[in-house]
Each structure stands twice: as C-alpha cells, then as structure tokens.
LOFI-431696 format. One line per 8 residues: number of its first residue (from 1); their letters; for each residue x, y, z of N, C-alpha, C. Coordinates in steps of 0.001 Angstrom, whole numbers, padded with zeros to 6 digits. Layout:
NUM> A> X/Y/Z/X/Y/Z/X/Y/Z; ...
This chain:
1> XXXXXXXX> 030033/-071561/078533/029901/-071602/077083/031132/-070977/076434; 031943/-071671/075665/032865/-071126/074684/032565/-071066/073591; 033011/-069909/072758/032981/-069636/071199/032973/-070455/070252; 033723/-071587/070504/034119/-073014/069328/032874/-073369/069848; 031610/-073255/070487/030172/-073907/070672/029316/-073261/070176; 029465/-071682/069630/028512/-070875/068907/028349/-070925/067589; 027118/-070633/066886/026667/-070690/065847/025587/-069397/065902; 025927/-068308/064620/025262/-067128/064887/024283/-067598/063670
9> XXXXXXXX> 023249/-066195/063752/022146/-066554/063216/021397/-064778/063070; 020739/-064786/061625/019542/-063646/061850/018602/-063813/062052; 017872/-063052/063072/016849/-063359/063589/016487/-063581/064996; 015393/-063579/065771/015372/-064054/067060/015040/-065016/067304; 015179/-065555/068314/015090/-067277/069075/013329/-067768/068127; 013538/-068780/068113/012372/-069691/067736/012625/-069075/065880; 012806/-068310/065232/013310/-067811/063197/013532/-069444/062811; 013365/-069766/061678/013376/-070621/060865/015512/-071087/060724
17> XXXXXXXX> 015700/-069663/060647/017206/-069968/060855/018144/-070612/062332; 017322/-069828/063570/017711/-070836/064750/016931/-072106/064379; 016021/-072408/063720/015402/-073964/063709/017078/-074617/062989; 017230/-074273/061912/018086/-074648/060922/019423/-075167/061915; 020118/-074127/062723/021459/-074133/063066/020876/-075665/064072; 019998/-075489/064823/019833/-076682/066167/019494/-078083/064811; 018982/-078003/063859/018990/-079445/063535/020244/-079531/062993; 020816/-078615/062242/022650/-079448/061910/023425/-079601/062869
25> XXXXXXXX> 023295/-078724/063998/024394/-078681/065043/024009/-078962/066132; 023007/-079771/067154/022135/-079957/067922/022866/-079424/069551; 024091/-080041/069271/025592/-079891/070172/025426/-078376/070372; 025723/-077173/069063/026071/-076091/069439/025315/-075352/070300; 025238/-074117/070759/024689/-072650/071188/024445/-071537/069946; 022732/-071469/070007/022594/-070621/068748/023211/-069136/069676; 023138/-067961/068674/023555/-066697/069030/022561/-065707/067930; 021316/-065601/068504/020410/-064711/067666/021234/-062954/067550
33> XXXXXXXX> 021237/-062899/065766/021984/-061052/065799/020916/-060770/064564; 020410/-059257/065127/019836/-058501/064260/019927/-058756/063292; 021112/-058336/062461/020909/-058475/060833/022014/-059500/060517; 022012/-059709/059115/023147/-060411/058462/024123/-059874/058898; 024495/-058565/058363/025966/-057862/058871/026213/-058677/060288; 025301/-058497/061266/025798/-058632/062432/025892/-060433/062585; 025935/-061214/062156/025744/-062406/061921/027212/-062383/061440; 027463/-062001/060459/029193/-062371/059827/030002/-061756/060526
41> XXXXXXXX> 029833/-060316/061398/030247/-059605/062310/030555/-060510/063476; 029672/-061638/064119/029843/-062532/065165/030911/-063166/065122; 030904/-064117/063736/032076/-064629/063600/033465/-064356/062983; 033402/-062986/062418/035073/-062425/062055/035502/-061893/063779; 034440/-061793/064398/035173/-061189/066035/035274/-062343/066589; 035262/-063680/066592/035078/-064497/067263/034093/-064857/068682; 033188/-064076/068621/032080/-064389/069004/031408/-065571/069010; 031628/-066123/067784/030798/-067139/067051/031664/-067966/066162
49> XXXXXXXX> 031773/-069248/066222/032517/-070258/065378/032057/-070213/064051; 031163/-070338/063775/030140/-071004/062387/028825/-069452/063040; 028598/-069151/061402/027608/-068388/060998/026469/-069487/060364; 024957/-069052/060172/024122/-070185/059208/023126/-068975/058926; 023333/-068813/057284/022750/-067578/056413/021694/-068491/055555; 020448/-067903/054868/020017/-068045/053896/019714/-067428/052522; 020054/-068478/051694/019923/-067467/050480/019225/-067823/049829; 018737/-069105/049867/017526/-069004/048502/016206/-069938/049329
57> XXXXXXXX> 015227/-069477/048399/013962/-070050/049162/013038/-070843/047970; 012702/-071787/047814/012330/-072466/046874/011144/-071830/046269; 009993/-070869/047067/009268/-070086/046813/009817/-068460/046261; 010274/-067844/047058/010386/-066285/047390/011576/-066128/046722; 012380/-067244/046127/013567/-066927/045706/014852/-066467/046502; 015855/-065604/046084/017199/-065496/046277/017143/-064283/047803; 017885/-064474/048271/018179/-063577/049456/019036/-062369/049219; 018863/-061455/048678/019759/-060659/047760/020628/-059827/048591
65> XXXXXXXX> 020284/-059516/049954/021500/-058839/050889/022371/-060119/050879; 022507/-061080/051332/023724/-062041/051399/024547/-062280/050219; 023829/-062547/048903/024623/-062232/047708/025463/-061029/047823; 025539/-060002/048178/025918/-058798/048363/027325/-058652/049572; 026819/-059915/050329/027624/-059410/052144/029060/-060947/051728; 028341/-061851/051013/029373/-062917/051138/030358/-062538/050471; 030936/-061830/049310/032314/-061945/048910/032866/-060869/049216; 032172/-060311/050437/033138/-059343/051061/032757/-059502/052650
73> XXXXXXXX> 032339/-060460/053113/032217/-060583/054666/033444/-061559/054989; 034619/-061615/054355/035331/-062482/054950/035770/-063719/055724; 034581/-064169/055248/034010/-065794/056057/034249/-067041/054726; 034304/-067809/054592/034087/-068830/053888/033204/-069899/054030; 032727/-070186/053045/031252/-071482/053048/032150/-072771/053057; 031637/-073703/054299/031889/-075000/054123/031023/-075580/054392; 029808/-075665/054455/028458/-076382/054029/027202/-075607/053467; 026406/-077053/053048/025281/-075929/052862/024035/-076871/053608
81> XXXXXXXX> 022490/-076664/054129/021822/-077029/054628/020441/-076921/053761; 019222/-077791/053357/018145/-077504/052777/017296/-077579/054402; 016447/-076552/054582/015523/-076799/055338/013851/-076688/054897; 013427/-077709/055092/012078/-077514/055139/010769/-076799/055838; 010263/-075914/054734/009894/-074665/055881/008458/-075218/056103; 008037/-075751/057552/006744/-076194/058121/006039/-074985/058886; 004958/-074227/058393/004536/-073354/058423/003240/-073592/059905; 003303/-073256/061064/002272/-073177/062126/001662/-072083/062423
89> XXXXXXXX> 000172/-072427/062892/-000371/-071081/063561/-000126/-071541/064247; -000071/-070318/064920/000649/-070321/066960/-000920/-069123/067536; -000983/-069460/068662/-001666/-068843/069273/-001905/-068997/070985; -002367/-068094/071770/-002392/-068339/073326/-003240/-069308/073899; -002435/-069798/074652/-003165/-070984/075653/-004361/-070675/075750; -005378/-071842/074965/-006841/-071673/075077/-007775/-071342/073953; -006661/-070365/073073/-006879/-070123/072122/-007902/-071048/071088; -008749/-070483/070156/-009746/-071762/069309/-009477/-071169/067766
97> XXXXXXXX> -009528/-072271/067068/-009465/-071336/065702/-010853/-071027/064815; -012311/-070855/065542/-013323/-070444/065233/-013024/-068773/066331; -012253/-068705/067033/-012123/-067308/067885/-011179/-066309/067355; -010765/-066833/066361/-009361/-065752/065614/-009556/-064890/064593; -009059/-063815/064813/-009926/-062957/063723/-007967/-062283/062965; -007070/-062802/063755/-006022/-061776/062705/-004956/-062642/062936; -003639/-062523/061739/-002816/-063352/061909/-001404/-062546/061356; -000587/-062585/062226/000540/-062197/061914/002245/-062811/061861
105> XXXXXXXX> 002152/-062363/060721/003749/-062865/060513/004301/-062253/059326; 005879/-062767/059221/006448/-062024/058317/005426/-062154/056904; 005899/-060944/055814/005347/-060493/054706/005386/-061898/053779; 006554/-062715/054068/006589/-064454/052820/005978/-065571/053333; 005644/-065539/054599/005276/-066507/054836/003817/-066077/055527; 003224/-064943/055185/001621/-064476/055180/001553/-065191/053392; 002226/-064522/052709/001732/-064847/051773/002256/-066619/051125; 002549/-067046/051798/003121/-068691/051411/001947/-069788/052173
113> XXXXXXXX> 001100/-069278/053006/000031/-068880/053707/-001834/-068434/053134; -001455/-068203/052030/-002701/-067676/051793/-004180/-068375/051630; -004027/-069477/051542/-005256/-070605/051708/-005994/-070591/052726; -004979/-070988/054237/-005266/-071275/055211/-006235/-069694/055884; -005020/-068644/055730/-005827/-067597/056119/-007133/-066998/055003; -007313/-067407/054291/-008632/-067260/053539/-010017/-067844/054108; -009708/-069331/054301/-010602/-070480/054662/-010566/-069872/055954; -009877/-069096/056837/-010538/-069400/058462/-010898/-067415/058608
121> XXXXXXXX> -010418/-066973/057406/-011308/-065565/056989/-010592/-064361/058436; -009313/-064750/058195/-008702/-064478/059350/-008279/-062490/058199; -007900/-061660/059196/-007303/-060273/058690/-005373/-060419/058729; -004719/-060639/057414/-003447/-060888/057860/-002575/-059356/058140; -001289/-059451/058891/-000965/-058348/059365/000458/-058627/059529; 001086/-057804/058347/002851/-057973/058412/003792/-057736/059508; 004796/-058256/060157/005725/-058010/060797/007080/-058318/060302; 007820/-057994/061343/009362/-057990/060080/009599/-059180/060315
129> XXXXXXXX> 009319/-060560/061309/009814/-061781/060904/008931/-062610/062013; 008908/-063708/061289/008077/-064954/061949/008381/-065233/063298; 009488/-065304/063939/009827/-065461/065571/009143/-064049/066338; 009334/-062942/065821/008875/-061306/066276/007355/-061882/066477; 006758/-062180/065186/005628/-062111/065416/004930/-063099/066361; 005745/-064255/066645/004883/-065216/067658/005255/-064300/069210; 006225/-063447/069364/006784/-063092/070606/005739/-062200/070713; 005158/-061486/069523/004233/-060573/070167/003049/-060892/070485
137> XXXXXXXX> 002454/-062198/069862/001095/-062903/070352/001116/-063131/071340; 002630/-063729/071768/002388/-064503/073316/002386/-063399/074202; 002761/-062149/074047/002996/-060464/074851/001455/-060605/074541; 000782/-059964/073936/-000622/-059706/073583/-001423/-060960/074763; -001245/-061912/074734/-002545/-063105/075814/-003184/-063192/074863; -003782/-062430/074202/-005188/-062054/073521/-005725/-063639/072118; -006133/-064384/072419/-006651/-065164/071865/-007444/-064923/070548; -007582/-063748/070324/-007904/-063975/068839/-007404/-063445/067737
145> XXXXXXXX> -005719/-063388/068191/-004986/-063099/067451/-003550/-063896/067311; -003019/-064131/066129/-002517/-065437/065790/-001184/-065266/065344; -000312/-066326/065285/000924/-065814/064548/001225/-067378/063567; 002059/-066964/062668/001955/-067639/061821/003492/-067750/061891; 004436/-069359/062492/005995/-069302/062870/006272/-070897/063213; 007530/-070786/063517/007900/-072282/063553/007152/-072929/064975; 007767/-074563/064546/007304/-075328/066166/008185/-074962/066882; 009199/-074661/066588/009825/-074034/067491/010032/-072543/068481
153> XXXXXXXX> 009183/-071759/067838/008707/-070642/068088/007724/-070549/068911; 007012/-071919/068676/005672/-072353/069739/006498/-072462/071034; 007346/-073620/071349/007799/-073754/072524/008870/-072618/072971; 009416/-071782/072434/010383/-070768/073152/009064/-070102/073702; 008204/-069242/072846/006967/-068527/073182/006209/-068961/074309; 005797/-070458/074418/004457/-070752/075342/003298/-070445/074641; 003423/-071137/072766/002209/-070848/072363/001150/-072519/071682; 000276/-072399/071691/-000133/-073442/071095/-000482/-073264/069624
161> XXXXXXXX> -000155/-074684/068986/-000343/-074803/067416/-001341/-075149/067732; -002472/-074233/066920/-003699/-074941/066185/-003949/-075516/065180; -002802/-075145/063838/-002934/-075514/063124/-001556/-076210/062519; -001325/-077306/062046/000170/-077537/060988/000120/-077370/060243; 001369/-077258/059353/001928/-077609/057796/000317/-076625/057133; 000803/-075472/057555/-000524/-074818/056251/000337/-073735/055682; 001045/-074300/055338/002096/-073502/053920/000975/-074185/052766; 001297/-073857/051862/000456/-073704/050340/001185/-075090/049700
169> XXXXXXXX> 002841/-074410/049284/003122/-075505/048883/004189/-076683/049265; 003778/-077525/049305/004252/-079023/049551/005988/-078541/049559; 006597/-077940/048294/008077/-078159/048294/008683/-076383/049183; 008319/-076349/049802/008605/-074524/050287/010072/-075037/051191; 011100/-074717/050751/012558/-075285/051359/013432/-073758/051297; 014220/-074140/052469/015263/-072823/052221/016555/-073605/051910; 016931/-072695/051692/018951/-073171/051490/019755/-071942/051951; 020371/-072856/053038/021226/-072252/053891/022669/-072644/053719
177> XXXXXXXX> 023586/-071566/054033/024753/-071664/053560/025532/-071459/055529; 026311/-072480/055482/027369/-072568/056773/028563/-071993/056329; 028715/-070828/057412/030059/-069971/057239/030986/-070185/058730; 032392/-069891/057980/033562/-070323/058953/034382/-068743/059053; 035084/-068654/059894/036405/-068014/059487/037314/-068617/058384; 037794/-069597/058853/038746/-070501/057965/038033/-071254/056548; 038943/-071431/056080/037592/-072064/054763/038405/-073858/055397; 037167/-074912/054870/037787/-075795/055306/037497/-076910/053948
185> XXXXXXXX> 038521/-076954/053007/038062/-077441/051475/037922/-079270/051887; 037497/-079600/051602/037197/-081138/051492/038442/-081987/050558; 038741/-083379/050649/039569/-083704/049726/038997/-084051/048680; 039740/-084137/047570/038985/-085191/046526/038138/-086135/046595; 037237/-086106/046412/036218/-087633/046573/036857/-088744/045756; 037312/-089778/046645/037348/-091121/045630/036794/-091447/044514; 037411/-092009/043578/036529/-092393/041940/035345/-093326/042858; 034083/-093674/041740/033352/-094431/042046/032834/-094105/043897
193> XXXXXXXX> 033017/-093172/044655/032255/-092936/046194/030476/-092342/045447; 030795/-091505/044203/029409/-090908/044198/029421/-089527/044859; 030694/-089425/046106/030298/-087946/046302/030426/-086723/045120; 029876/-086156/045699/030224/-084264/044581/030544/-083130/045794; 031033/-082657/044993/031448/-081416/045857/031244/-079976/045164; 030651/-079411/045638/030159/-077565/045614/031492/-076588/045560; 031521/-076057/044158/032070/-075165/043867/031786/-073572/044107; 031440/-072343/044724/030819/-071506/045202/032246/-070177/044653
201> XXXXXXXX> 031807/-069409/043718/032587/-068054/042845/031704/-067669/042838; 032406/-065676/042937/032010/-064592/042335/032844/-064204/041310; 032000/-063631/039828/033615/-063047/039139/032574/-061951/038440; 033529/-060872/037919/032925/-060185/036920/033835/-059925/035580; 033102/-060273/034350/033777/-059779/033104/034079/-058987/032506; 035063/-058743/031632/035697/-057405/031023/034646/-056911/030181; 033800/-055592/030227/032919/-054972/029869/033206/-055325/027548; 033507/-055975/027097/033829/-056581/025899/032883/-057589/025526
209> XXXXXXXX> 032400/-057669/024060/031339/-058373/023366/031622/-059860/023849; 030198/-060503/024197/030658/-061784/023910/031566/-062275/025443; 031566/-061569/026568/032800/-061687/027536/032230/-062820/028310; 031159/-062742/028767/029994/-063690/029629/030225/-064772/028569; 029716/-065220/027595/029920/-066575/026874/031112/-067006/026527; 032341/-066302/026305/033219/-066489/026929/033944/-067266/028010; 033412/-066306/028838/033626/-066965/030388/033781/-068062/030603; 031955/-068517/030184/031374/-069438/030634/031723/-070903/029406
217> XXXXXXXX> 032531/-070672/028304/032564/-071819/027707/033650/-073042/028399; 034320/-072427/029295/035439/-073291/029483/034492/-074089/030378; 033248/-074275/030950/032670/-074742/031946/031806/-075869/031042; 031649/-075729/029849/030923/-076320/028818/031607/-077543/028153; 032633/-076773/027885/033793/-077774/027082/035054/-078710/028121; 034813/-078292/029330/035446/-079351/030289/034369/-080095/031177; 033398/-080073/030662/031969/-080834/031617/031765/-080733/032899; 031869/-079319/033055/031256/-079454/034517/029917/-078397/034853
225> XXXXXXXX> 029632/-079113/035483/027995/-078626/035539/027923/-077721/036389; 026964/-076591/036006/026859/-075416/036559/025485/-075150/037605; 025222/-075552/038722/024128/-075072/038951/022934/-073982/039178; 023891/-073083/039183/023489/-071680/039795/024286/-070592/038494; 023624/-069789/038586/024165/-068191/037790/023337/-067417/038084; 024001/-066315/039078/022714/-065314/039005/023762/-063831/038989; 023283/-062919/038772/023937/-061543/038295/023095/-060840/039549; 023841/-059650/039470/023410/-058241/040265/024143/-057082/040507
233> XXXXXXXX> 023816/-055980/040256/024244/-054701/040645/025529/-054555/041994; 026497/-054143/041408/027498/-053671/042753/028065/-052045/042204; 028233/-051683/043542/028269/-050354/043549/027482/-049169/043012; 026598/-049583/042953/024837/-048259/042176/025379/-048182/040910; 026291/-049052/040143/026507/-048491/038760/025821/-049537/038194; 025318/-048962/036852/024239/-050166/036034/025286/-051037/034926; 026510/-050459/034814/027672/-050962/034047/028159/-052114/034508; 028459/-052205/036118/028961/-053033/036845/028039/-054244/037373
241> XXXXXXXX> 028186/-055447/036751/027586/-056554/037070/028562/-057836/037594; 027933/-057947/038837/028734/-059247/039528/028240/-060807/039132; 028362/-061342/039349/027956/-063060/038718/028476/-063881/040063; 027355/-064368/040518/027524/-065362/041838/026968/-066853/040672; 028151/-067812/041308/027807/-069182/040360/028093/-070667/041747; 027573/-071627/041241/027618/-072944/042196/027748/-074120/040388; 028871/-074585/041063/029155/-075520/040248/029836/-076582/040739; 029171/-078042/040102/029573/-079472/040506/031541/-079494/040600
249> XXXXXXXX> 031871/-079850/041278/033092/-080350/041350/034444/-079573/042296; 035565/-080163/042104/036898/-079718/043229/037896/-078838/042323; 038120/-077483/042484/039084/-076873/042174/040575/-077530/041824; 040902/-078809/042463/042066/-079905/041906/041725/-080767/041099; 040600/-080826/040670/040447/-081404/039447/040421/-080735/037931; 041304/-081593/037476/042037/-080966/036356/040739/-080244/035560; 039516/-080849/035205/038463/-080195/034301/037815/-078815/034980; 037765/-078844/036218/037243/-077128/037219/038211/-076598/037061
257> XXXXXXXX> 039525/-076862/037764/040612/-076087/036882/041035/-075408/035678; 040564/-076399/034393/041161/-075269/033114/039838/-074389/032936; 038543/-075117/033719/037067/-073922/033425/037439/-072332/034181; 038417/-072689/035878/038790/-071756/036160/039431/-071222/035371; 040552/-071317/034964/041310/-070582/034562/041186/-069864/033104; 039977/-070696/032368/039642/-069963/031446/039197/-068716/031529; 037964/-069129/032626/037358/-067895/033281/037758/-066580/033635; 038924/-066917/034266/039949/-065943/034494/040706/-064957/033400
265> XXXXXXXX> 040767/-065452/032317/041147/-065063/031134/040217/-064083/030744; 039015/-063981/030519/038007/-062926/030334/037592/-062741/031313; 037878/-062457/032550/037218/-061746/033447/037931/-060517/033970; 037384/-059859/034775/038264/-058831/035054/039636/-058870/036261; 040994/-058248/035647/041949/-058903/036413/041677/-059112/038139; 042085/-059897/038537/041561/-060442/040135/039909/-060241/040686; 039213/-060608/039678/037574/-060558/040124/036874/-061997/040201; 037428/-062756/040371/036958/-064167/040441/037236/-064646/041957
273> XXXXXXXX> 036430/-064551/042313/036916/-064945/043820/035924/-066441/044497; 036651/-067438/045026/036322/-068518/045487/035832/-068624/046893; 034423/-068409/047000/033828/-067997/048082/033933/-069539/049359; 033660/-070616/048566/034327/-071733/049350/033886/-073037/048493; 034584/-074307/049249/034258/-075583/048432/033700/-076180/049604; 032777/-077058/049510/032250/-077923/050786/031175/-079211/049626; 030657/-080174/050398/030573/-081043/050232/028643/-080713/049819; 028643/-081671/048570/026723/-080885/048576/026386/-082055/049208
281> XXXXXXXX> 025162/-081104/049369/024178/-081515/050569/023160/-082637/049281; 022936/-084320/050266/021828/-085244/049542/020909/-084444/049273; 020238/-083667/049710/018697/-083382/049356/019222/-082880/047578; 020102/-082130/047164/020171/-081296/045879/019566/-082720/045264; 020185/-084026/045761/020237/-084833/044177/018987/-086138/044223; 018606/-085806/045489/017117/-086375/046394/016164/-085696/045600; 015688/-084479/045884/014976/-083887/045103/014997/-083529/043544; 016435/-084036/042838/016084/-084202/041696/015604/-085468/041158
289> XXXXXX> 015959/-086661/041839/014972/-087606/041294/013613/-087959/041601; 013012/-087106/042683/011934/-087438/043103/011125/-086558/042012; 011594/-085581/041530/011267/-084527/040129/011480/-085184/038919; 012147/-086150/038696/012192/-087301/037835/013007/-086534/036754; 014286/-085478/037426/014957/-084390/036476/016719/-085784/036501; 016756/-085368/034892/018109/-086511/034055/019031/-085765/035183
C-alpha cells in the first residue's frame, strides 16, 4: 500500500465517513484517525493523499470544529460529496427485535432515530460515534442490546440488520468536503456545458459600520450567487468574527473577481483567504429541483 492510495477519515472502520470515502474512491485505502486534527495531520505528513471531512448535516446542521480547523489546516478542498445517511439497527447473530431492550449509538443519530426507538420501546444509550457503538454490541454477544450504524458497520462488525432506513427523516444527508495537500482548481467551464464551480472563502471585516454589507455587495451587483454564509467566534474574543462563505462560480471570471476584490476592500488587510475551488457536486442542483426551489 502506498500513500497516493490513502484517504484519511474521522472515525473508526464501518463511521458514515469511511462509508463516504469507499463510495467516491472505491480504488483507495481508508485510514481511520481519532479526531479531525488527526485526519488533516494524515495528510500534511503524507500519510494520506486526500482527507474526507464533514461539515454540514441536513438535520444536525454545521460541523463547527472543521469550520475552525480548515483555514488553518493547510489542506485545500477540491471536492465536495453529499452522502445519504441510511440509518440501521445492528445487532448479534440471532438477535430478534421483540428481544431488545437498549440501543446505542452516537447522541444525532439516537436522536434522528427517535420513532423507531419509541415504537420497539427500546432504552437509548449515547456513545461517542455510530461505528464505536456497533463494535461494542458485537464485543457484548448479548442480543438484547442494539446499535444503531451503517451497513457497513454491520459487515466490518459481524452484525445483523434487523431493521433499515429508520432515520425519521427521508432527506437526512451529510456534506462532505475532499481535502488535498495541493489545491487542484478546475478550468473554466465552457459557455453553454451547464457546469458550476464552488467557490469556498474565509474573510473577516474591518470592525466599521455597515462593513459586512459592504463586503457582501460586490457579490450582489456582479451576480453571483452565494450559497452559504455562516459566522463564528475565533480566538475567545466576542469582537472577532470569521465568515466562512460557498459561492457559485471561478475566481477567473471576471464577475467573482471584482466581488473578490471588492471584498477585499472592506475586509481586514490579508483576511480573505481561498480555502479551494472544485467542481459542485449534481446532488446541490438535483435536490433543488426535486424541492421545486427557482
């Protein structure tokens, strides 16, 4: 196994995030690491070619340590991945689901969960993540106790699904972001191809009235569409606010360009930083028409 074949990951074997890396990369070698840190840690040592992080969850929302680790983990985004989170009880060979009395798994997906474990009147019981918790059912033997984790977690484990798809709701998706060492920008999309391409900045503004609308008009008045804005705390000061943004289009195109550079103008000197450009993923514009959104 060589490094240009790894793909790191948080979490342990069978996590929703090793599901993620094996369906984009089927070719690679996942590399399960404790935490995020140690995930971007894989690949600035070369450990690991490609990192695969998540940050937002269509339920539970934003992943707020990675907002935090990306514009200073030294990696760059050149894709992004939607995964669909298919929620299983897992349990030991033999196992019945009139014999189960407790079910464990991580704290979002007990509660993304809550139907199923109501109706079978099961006792739920937190662990720090959905792969942990099927590893400890299958350690336990004990049949009347359950874990709640991927199909894939079933087969690393040796556990049987009793039950499928008993997530709550129908659209429960993550979005995962593919990290490189190198950033690897895409070219221009041909007029008329239809592709788009993902714009991905952090910036923060000059503490001055009005600096944020500002900012943000050059993005208004050169038409390019913004998908994302979200703010948060850096450095424990309540003064200091960062701004993570995703916006339609290519930094060489003349209209992202003068929005950059407007931006730049009210922001604070060198705080705009271009976390990466990569190509968006069909599902963004799949799932907006199936939402019947203009």
């Amino acid at each position: 196994m060589t490094t240009s074949n790894v793909i790191a990951f948080q979490g342990l074997p069978g996590a929703y995030s090793d599901l993620s890396c094996r369906t984009v990369f089927p070719e690679m070698t996942t590399l399960p690491c404790a935490t995020f840190d140690d995930a971007f840690a894989a690949v600035r040592e070369g450990r690991a070619a490609l990192a695969m992080i998540p940050v937002e969850n269509s339920i539970a929302g934003r992943v707020a340590d990675n907002h935090h680790l990306l514009p200073e983990g030294g990696l760059h985004i050149i894709g992004e991945h939607f995964q669909r989170v298919n929620h299983q009880l897992l349990a030991p060979k033999g196992a019945t689901l009139a014999g189960l009395k407790t079910v464990r798994s991580h704290i979002q997906a007990l509660s993304q969960c809550r139907n199923m474990t109501r109706e079978l009147g099961l006792t739920a019981i937190s662990h720090a993540d959905t792969a942990g918790a099927a590893a400890e059912i299958a350690k336990l033997g004990d049949p009347q106790h359950a874990a709640i984790a991927s199909s894939l977690a079933a087969d690393i484990y040796g556990l049987d699904i009793l039950k499928g798809g008993i997530e709550d709701a129908e659209h429960n998706t993550t979005r995962f972001l593919i990290l490189s060492r190198e950033p690897k920008t895409p070219p221009l999309p041909a007029e008329g191809t239809g592709a788009k391409i993902i714009t991905t900045f952090v910036f923060r503004v000059r503490s001055v009235p009005a600096a944020l609308y500002k900012a943000l008009g050059g993005f208004a008045t050169n038409g390019i569409n913004m998908t994302k804005l979200e703010s948060y705390m850096v450095g424990g000061h309540f003064t200091q606010t960062q701004f993570y943004a995703d916006v339609e289009g290519h930094p060489e195109e003349r209209s992202l360009r003068l929005a950059l550079e407007e931006l730049a103008f009210f922001a604070r000197a060198g705080e705009v930083k271009i976390l990466g450009v990569y190509p968006a993923n069909p599902f963004r514009y799949q799932e907006s028409q199936r939402i019947g959104e203009d």
